[in-house]
C-alpha angles and dihedrals in degrees: 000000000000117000113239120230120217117236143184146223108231123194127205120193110188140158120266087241090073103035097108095052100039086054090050094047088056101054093048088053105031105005090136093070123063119250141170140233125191134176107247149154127246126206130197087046112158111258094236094064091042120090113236084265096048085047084057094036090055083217133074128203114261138171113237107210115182125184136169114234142162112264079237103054094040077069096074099027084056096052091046091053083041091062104032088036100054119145092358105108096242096154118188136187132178137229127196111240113226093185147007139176147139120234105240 
């Protein structure tokens, strides 16, 4: 019997501005698992990052990427965003994953 190995779903909130190179970023570091990416707004952002409409909006455009890792690996994906991703607002948070699969 295999051993299963815990993952996560870890979710990326970023600026437009940064979507392309967070993306690339991604597949160069986990482009063998499959990940998402979706146009959204995000709300409570703090007013000096919000343009004078945004402020008036009470939401800024943001991009949603998802993707399923290892605990272990989130470690070092999250060190590298930490040091390409500095002062420009990319939040995460992780999820534990109780369950995956593809229909086949």
């Amino acid at each position: 019997m295999s051993s299963v190995i815990p993952k996560v779903c870890l979710t990326l909130l970023a600026a437009p501005s940064v979507e392309e190179k967070l993306l690339d970023v991604l597949l160069e570091m986990v482009g063998d698992e499959v990940f998402t990416s979706v146009p959204t707004f995000s709300h409570g952002t703090s007013h000096g990052r919000l343009s004078s409409v945004e402020q008036v909006l009470g939401r800024s455009a943001a991009v949603q990427v998802q993707i399923l890792v290892t605990e272990e690996g989130m470690n070092p994906l999250l060190e590298r965003l930490r040091a390409e991703f500095r002062c420009t607002g990319l939040r995460y948070w992780a999820s534990a994953l109780t369950t995956e699969g593809e229909m086949a």
